[in-house]
KEPASE-227871 format. One line per 10 residues: number of its first residue (from 0); for each residue x, y, z of C-alpha. Coordinates in Angstrom, 2 decimals. Each point is the difference from the previous one (the first is absolute). Layout:
N
NUM = X/Y/Z; ...
END
This chain:
551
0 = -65.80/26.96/-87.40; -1.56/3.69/-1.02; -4.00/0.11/-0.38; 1.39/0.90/-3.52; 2.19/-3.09/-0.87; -2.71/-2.47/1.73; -3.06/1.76/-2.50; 2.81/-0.89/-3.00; 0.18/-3.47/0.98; -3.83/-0.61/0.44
10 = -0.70/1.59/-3.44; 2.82/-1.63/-1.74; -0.14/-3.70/2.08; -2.78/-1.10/-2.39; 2.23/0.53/-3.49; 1.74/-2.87/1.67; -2.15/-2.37/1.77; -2.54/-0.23/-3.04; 2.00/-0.80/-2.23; 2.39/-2.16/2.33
20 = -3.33/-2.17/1.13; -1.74/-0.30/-3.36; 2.95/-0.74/-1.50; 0.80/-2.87/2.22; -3.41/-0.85/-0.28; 0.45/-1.07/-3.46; 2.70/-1.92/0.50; -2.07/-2.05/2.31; -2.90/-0.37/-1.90; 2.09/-1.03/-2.79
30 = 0.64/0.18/-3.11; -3.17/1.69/-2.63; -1.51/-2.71/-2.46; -3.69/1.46/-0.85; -1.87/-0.03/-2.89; 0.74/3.08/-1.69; 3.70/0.12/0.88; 0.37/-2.76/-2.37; -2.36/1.36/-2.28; 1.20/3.58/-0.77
40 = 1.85/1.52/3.32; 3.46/-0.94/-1.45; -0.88/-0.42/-3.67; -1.58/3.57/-0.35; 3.17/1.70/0.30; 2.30/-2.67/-1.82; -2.18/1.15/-2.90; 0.41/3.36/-0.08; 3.44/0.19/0.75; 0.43/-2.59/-2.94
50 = -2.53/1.61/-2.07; -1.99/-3.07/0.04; -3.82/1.90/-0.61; -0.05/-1.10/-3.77; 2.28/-3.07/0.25; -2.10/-2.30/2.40; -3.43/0.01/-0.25; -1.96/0.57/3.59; 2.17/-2.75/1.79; -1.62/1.50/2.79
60 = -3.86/0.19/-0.73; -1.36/3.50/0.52; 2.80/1.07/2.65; 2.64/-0.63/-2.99; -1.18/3.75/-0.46; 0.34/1.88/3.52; 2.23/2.38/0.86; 3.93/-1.68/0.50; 1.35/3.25/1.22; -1.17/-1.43/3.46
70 = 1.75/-3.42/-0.13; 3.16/1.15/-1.69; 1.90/0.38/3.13; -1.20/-3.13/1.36; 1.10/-1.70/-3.33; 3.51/1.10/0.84; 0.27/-0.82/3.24; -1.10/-3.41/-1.04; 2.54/-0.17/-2.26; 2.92/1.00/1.80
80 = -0.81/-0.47/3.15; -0.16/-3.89/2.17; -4.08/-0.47/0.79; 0.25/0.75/3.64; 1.46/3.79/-0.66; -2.64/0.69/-2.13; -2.88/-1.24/2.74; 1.70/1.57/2.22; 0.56/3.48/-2.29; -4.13/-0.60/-0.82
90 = -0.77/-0.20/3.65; 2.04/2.89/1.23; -1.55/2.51/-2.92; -3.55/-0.97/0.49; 0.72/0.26/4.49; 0.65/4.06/-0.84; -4.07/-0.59/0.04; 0.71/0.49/3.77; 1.79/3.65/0.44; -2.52/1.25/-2.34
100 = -3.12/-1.48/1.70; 1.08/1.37/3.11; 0.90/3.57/-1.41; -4.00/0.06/-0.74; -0.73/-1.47/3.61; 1.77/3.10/1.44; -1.60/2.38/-2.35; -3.90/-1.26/1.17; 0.81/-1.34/3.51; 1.65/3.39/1.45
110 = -2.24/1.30/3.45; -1.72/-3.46/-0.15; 3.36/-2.02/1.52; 3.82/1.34/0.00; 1.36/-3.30/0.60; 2.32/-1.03/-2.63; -0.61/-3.29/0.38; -3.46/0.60/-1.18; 1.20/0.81/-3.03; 1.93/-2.88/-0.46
120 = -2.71/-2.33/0.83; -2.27/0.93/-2.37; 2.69/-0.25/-2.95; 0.54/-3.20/1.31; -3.29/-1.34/0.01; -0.70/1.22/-3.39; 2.94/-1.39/-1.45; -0.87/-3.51/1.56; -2.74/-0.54/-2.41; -0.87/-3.48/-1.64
130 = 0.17/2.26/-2.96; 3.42/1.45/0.11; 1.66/-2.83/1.93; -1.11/-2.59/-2.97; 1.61/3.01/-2.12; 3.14/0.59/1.86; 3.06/-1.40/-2.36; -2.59/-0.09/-2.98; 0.00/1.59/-3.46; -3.28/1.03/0.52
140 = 0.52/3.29/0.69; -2.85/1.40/1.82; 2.23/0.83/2.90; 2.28/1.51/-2.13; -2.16/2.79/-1.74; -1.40/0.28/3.55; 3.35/1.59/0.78; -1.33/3.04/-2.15; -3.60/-0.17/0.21; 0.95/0.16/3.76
150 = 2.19/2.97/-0.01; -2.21/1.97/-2.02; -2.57/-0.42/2.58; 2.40/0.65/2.85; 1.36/3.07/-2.17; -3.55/1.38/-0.02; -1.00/-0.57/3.81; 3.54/1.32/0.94; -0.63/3.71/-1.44; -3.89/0.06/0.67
160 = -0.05/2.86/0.65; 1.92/0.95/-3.42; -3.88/-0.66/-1.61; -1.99/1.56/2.25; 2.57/3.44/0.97; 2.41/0.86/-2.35; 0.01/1.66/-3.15; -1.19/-2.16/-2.93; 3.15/0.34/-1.59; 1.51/-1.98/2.99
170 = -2.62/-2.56/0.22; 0.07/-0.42/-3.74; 3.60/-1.28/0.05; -0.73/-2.05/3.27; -2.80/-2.45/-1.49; 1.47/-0.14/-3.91; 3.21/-1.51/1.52; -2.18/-1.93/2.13; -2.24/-1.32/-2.60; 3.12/-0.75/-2.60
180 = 0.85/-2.26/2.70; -3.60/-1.99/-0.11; 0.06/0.74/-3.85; 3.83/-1.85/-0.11; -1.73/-2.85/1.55; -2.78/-0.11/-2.06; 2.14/0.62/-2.79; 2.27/-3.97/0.98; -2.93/-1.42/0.75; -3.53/0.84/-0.94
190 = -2.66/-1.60/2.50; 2.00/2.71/2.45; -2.51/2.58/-1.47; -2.31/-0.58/2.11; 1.79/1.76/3.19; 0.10/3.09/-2.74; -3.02/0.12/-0.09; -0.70/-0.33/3.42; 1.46/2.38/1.14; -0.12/2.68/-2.97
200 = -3.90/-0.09/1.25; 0.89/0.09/3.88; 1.31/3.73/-0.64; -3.58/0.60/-0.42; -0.55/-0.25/3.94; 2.57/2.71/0.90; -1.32/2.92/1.81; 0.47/2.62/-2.71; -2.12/2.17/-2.56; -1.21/-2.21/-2.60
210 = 1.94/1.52/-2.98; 3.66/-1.08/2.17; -1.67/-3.30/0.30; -0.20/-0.32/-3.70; 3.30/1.30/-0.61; 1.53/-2.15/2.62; -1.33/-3.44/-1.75; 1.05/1.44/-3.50; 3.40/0.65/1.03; 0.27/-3.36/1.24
220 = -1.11/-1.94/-3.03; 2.75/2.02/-2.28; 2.32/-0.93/2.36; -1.21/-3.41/-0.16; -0.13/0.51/-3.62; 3.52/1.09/-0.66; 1.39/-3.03/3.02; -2.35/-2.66/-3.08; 2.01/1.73/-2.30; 3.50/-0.50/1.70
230 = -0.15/-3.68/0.96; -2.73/-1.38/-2.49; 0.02/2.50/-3.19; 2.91/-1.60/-2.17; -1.57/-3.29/0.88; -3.71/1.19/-1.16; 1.64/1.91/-3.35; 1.39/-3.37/-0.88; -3.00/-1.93/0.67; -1.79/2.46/-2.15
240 = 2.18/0.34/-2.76; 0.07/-3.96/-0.74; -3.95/-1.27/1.33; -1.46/3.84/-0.23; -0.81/-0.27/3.82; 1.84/1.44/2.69; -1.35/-2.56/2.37; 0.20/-3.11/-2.40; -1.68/-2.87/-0.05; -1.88/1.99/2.76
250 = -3.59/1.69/-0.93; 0.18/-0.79/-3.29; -3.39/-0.11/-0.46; 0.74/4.27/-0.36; 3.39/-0.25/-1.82; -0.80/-2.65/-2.58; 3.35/-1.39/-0.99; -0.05/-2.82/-2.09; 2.58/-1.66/2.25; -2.37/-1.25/2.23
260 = -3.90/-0.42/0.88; -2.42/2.84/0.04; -0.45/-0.72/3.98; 1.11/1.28/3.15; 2.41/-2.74/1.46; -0.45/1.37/3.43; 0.00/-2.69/2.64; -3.39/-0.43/1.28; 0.00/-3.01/2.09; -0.48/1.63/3.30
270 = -2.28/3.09/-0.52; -3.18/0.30/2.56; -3.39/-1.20/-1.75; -1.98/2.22/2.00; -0.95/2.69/2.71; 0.45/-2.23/2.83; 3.65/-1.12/-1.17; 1.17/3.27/0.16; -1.06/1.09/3.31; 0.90/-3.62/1.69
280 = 3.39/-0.15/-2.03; 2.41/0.44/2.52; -1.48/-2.74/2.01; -1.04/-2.36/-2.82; 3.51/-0.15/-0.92; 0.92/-1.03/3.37; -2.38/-2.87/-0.13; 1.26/-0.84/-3.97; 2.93/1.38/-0.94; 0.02/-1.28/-3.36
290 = -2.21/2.83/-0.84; 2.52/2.24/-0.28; 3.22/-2.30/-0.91; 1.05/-3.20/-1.15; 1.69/-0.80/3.28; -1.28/-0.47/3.51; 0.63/2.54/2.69; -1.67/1.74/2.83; 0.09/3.67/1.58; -2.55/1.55/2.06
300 = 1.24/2.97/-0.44; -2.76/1.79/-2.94; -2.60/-2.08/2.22; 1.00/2.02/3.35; 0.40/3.05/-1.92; -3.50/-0.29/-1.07; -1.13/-0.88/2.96; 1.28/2.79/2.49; -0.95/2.88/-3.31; -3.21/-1.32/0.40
310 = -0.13/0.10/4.02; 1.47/3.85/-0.59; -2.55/1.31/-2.20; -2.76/-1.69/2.21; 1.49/1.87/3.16; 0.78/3.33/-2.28; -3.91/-0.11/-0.92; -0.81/-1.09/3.55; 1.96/3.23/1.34; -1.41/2.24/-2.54
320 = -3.72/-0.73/0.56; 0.04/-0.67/3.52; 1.67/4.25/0.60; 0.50/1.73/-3.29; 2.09/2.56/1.82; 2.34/-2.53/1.74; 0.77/-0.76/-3.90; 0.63/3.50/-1.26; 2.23/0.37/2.86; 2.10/-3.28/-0.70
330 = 0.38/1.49/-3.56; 1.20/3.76/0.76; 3.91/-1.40/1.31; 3.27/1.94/-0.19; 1.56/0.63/-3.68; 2.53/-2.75/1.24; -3.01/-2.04/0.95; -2.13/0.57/-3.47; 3.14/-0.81/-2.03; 0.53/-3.02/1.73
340 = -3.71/-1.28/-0.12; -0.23/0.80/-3.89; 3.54/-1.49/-1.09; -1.32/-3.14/1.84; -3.64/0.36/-2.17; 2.11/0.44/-2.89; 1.58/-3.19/0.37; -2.61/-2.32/1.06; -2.08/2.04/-2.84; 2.59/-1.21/-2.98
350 = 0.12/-3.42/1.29; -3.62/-0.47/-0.13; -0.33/1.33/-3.41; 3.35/-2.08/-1.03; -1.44/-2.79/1.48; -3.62/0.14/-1.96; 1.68/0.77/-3.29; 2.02/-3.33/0.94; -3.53/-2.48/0.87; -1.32/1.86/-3.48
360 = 3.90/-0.97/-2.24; 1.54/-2.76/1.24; -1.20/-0.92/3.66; 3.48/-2.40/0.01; 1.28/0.45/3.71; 3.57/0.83/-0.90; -0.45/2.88/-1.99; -1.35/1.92/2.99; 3.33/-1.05/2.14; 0.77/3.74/0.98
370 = -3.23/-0.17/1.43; 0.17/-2.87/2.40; 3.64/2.19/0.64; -2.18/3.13/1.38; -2.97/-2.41/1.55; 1.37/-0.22/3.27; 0.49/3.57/-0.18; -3.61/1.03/-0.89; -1.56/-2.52/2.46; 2.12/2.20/2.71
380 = -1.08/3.27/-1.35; -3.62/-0.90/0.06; 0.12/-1.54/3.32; 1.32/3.33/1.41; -2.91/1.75/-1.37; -2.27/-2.08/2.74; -0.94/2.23/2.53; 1.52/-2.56/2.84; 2.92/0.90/2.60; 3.36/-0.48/-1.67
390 = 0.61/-3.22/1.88; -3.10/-1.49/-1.14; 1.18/0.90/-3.67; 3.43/-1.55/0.59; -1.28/-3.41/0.97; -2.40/-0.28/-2.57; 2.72/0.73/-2.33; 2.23/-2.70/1.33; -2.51/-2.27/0.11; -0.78/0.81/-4.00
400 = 3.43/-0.71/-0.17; 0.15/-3.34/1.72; -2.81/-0.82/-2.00; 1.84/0.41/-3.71; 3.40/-1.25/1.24; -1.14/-3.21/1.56; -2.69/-1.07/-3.00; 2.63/1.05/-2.33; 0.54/-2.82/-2.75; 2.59/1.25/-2.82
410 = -1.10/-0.91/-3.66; 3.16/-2.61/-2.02; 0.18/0.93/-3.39; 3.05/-2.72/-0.63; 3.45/-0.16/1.73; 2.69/-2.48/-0.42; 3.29/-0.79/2.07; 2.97/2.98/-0.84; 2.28/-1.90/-3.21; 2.62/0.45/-1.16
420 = -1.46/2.63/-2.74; -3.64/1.42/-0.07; -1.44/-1.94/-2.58; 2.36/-3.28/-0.72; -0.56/-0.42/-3.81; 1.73/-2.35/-1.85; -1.01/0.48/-3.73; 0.33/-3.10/-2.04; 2.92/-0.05/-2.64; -1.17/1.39/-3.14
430 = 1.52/-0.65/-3.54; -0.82/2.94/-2.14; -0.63/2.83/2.24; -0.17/3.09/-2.18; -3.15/-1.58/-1.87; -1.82/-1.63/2.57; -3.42/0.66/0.84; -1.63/-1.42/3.23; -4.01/-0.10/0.37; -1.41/0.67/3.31
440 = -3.46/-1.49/0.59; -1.95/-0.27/3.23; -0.66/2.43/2.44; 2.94/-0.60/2.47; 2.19/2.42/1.01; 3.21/-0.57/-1.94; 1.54/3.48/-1.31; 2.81/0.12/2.41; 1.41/-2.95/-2.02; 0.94/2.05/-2.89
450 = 2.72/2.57/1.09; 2.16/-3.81/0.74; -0.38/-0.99/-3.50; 2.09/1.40/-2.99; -0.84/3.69/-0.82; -0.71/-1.05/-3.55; -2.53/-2.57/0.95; -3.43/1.17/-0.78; -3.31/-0.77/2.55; -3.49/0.36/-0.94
460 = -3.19/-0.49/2.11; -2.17/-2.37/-2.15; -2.93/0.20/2.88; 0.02/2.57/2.40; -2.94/2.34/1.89; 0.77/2.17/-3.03; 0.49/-2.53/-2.92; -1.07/-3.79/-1.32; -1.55/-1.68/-2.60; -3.67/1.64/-0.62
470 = -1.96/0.43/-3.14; 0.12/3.64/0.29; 3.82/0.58/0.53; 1.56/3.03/0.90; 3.11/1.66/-1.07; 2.22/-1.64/2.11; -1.38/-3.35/-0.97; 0.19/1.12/-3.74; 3.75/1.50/0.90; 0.93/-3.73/1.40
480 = -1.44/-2.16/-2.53; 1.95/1.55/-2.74; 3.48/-0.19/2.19; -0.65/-3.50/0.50; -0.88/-0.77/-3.93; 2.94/1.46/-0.73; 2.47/-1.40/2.44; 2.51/-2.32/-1.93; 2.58/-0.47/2.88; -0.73/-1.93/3.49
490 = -3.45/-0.53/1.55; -0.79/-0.75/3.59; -3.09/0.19/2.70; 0.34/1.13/3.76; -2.65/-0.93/2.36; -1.12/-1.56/2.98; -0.39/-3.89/0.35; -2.81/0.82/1.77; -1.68/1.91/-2.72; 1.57/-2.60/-3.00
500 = -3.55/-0.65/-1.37; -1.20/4.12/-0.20; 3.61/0.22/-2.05; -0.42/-2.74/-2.05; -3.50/1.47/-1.26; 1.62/3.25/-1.07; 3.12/-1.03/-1.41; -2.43/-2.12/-2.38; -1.68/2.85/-1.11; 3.39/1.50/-1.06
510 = 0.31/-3.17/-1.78; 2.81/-1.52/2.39; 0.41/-2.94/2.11; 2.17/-0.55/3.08; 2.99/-2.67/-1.04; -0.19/-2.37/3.42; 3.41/-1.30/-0.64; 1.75/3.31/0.59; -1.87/1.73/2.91; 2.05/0.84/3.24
520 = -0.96/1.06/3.29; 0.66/3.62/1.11; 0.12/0.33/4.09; 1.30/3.24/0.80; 0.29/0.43/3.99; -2.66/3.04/-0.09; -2.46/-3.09/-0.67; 0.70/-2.24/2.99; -3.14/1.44/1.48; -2.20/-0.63/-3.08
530 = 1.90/-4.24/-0.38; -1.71/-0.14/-3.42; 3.24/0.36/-2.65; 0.10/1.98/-3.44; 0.13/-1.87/-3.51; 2.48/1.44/-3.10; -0.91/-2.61/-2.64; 0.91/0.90/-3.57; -3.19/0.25/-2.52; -0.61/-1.30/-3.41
540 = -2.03/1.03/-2.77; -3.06/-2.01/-0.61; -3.20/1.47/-1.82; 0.76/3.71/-0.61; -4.14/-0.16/-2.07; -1.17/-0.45/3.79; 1.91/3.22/1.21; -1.40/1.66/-2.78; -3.26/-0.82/0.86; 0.12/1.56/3.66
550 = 0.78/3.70/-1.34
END
């Protein structure tokens, strides 16, 4: 074999064995059950496909309105596909993580190591994350938009030197394709904004005049403007045209539409209360993970990465005081040298910045998934920067490695056994179909019921994170009340046994009672997990005055 053929197979190897291994790797995990799979993953795109928006009424509490463009393929592989090709198919896209990850490796690592398998190893270990593994064969999707938030970063530290040497013109073109690929995954999923941020900021680092700086970051956020605009705009024109808000139910308290409260509905549960919080995060979620997710898991990862940044600036500071001019010298490098050292600043730079906008938004540990992707990355880089001989650096890095991997517990966010098909609903026999309304009450996660029912069967969300009975109703409230008033064919309630009391409060306030006598028990195989079954009772009218009385 040619030194030529034996670089093609080392640079085109990965394309196979990510997606080989991850794919597999959802197979044996089995097969996705979670939460929000059953909530909106699959019904999202069932709706817009069937044009569903205005037909239902938020079967899905406030995810009913997120962008479907990203679940639509999954909704068809589901559909035509047996449940263990689509795991598999899942598995496979989201392991492309791994050619990326170590295209970016390459691009920061080069004079520090030229062993390939290097490169690999740190892909590896940032793929085999409690974080991404809980994700792998998911709907989630945070490991799927990391495919582009990824590439535009490797994009950018690929053609460095594109920013910092060329003609504007050149670089211009280099980071607006790069930032329509972090605006594209902004655009299919919107907590991803924070990496655009990040690193619209970290071009503020680069060694050029001030002005090129500016330009640089402005250039960026078109392109990550027009990528919004390519994946997300139809999506936000619709939302605006029917709730006046782009980001509906979102930020209302700005938009005002009657639809919903004048409130934020941004999840708050795990934000930081305090000074302290933020600088001990990364370890305070090792010690409670339920700070940042409903799930337990651990990773040391952010912990070690904290750790060794903190150990580097002590020694930088150390170096600089103790001989000023033993500093100035480590700074004045080769052009290769410079470019190197600032592409590697650049990146650590726009993770740190992603990853504060994140503790300030959301601090929920899977939205920063591309992050624990590039830890084991940065914890390398920074360890390089310690002014130790280069086999001292090595074994500190394997034993930082050692460290994550064998501490490593992957979070469960609900699998079941492979069946026969993904979800296994049997919908009970109805007699008039084209006029039959069903009320959802609860909280459960039940949407993925509805594409198995007849198309002409209407569902509508009596009590959701959005909607229920309240003496200051909103529109959707209004909206249901007056469908139910005037429904003359079939009535029925879907809920939880578990939650038979909660439903039995707000069909009363509609005015409707469960009729015991005709309830059956819904046990689709997605619930095995969960043991507790579904209830489709039919409803009867009973005091429409107290109904009334709730609006």
């Amino acid at each position: 074999m040619t030194q030529s053929d034996s670089r093609f197979s080392l640079s085109t190897l990965p394309w196979f064995l990510g997606p080989l291994f991850f794919g597999c790797l959802s197979l044996y995990l089995g097969q996705d059950a979670n939460w929000d799979l059953r909530n909106y993953h699959f019904y999202n795109a069932y709706s817009f496909l069937f044009h569903r928006l205005d037909f239902d009424m938020v079967p899905a509490h406030l995810a009913t309105f997120y962008n479907p463009f990203l679940y639509i393929p999954f909704y068809e592989l589901v559909t035509n596909l047996p449940p263990k090709m689509v795991g598999f198919a899942l598995g496979a896209v989201q392991g492309l993580n791994f050619p990326i990850l170590i295209g970016i490796a390459r691009c920061t690592l080069a004079r520090d190591t030229v062993s390939w398998w290097r490169y690999y190893l740190v892909a590896a270990i940032g793929l085999l994350g409690a974080g991404n593994i809980s994700e792998t064969g998911t709907m989630f999707a945070d490991n799927l938009t990391s495919l582009l938030i990824l590439s535009s970063l490797w994009l950018l530290v690929a053609n460095y030197h594109f920013l910092t040497e060329r003609k504007m013109s050149h670089a211009f073109r280099l980071i607006g394709f790069s930032g329509f690929l972090m605006g594209a995954a902004v655009g299919l999923k919107q907590p991803a904004a924070i990496f655009a941020v990040g690193w619209c900021l970290a071009f503020l680092v680069i060694p050029v005049s001030f002005r090129r700086r500016i330009f640089l970051a402005f250039f960026f956020g078109v392109g990550v403007l027009a990528g919004i605009a390519s994946s997300g705009g139809y999506w936000m024109y619709t939302l605006w045209l029917r709730f006046a808000n782009p980001l509906f139910p979102y930020f209302n308290q700005f938009f005002h539409s009657p639809m919903a409260a004048l409130a934020e509905y941004r999840d708050t549960r795990f934000l930081h209360t305090g000074l302290w919080d933020v600088l001990l995060y990364p370890f305070l979620i090792v010690t409670d993970p339920h700070r940042t997710g409903e799930v337990p898991f651990r990773d040391l990862r952010f912990a070690v990465f904290s750790v060794v940044l903190i150990l580097a600036i002590l020694l930088l500071l150390w170096r600089f005081f103790r001989s000023r001019q033993l500093f100035e010298e480590a700074v004045k490098t080769g052009s290769t040298g410079e470019r190197l050292r600032y592409s590697r600043l650049f990146l650590l730079s726009g993770a740190i910045v992603a990853c504060g906008v994140w503790l300030k938004l959301f601090a929920i540990y899977r939205y920063l998934l591309p992050l624990e992707m590039l830890a084991p990355l940065g914890i390398l880089l920074v360890i390089n920067t310690f002014p130790w001989r280069p086999l001292v650096r090595d074994y500190a890095a394997l034993f930082c490695a050692i460290l994550i991997l064998a501490t490593l517990q992957p979070g469960n966010w609900g699998r079941v056994a492979w069946g026969k098909t993904f979800f296994g609903v049997e919908p009970p026999p109805l007699a008039d179909p084209a006029n039959t309304m069903v009320l959802m009450t609860g909280t459960e996660p039940m949407a993925y019921m509805i594409p198995f029912f007849p198309e002409s069967v209407r569902f509508i969300r009596i009590q959701s994170y959005l909607t229920g009975p309240a003496d200051s109703p909103n529109g959707y409230d209004k909206r249901m009340r007056d469908l139910v008033c005037k429904q003359r064919g079939p009535l029925y309630g879907l809920f939880r046994f578990s939650e038979k009391e909660t439903s039995v409060e707000g069909l009363e306030s509609y005015g409707l009672a469960i009729e015991p006598d005709t309830c059956k028990e819904l046990r689709p195989h997605i619930e095995e997990h969960v043991g507790i079954p579904y209830e489709f009772c039919a409803l009867t009218q009973t005091d429409t005055t107290k109904g009334k009385g709730k609006k």
